[in-house]
C-alpha positions in Angstrom: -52.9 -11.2 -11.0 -50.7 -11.3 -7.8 -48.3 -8.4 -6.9 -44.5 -8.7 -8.0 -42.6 -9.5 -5.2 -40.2 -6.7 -3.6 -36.7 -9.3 -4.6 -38.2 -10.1 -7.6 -39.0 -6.1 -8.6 -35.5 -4.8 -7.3 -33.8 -7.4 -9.7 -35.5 -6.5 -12.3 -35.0 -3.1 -11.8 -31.3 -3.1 -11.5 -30.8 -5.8 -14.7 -32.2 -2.9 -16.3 -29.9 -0.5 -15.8 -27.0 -3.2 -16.1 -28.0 -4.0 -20.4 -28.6 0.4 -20.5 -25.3 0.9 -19.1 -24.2 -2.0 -21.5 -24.9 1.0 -24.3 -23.6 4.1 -22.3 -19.6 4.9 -22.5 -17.3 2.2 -21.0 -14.2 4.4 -21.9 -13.1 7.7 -23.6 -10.6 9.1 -25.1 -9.6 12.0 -26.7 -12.9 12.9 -27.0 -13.8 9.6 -28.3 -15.8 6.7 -26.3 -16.8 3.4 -27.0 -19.6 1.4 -24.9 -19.4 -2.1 -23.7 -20.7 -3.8 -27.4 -17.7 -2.4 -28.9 -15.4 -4.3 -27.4 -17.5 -7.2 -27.0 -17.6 -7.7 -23.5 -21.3 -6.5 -23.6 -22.4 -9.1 -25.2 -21.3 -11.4 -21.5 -23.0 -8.5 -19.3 -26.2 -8.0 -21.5 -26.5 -12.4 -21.4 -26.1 -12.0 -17.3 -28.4 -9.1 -16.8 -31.3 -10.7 -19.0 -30.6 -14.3 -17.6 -31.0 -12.8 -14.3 -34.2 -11.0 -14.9 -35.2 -13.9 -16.4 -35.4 -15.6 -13.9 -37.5 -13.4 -11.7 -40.4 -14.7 -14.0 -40.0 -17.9 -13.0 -42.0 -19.2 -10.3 -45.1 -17.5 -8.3 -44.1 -13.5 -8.8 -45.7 -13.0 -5.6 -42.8 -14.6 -3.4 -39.2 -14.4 -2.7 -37.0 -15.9 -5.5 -37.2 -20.0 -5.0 -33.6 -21.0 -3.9 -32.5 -22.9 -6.5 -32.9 -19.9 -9.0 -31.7 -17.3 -6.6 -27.7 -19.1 -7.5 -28.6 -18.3 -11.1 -29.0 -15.0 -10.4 -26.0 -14.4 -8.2 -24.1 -15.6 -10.4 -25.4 -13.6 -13.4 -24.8 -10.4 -11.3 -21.4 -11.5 -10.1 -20.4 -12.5 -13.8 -21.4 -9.2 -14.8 -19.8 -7.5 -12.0 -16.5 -9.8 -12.5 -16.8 -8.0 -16.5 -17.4 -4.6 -15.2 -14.5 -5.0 -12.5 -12.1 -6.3 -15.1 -12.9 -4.1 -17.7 -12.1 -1.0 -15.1 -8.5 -2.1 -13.9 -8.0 -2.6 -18.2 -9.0 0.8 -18.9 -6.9 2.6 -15.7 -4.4 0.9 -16.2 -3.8 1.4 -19.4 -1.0 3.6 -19.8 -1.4 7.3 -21.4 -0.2 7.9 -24.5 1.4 10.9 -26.4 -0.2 12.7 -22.8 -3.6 11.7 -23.7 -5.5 8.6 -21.2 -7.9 6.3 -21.4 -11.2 7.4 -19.3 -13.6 4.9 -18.0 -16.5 5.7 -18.8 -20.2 5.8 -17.2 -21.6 2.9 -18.4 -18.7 1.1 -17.2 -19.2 2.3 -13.4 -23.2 1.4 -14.1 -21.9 -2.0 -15.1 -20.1 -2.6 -12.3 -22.6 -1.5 -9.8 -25.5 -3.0 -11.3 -23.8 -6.4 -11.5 -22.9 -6.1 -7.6 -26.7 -5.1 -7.0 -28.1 -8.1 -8.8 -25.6 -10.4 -6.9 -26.7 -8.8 -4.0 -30.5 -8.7 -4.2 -30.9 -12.3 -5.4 -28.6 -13.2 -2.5 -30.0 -11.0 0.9 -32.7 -9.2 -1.2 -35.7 -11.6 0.5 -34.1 -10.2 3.7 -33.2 -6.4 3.4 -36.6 -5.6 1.2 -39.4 -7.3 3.7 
């Protein structure tokens, strides 16, 4: 069995922590939280990070993701990102009530970072992790 490539294994590693941070806090309050399947918006991350590791099976493992699945997994990490992003400004801009504010939340931050990480790796990933 051939050796995972590099891409392929960084991918995979950070659409991993994009569907755990899909279950961590996305926003608090009041000592409250809810993560990202509460609101529903999980549901779009957890579909991009497991479409985008997904795809690093397909193909020989050994070498850089073929070019016509590494769009496919840009896009699922920007899609996730785009959530993550949108789902931030929502929740700080939400205004405070009675004194109390909304929090984002860890898993939200996770989100957002994995989702620019996956985008990333599929697209310069061949390049940065020779």
């Amino acid at each position: 069995m051939n050796n995972m490539s590099k891409q392929r294994l960084a991918i995979m590693i950070a659409g991993a922590v994009g569907i755990i941070a899909i279950f961590l806090p996305w926003a608090s309050v009041a000592g409250f939280s809810g993560n990202g399947m509460d609101g529903g918006d999980g549901w779009i991350t957890l579909a991009g990070f497991a479409a985008a590791i997904g795809l690093c099976f397909v193909g020989d493992q050994s070498e850089v993701v073929d070019a016509k699945f590494k769009w496919g997994i840009v896009a699922a990490g920007a899609a996730c990102a785009v959530v993550g992003l949108i789902n931030l400004i929502s929740v700080l801009s939400e205004p405070a009530v009675f004194g109390v504010s909304l929090s984002p939340g860890i898993g939200l931050f996770l989100t957002l970072i994995a989702g620019v990480a996956v985008a990333a790796l599929g697209f310069k990933g061949d390049e940065w992790l020779k």
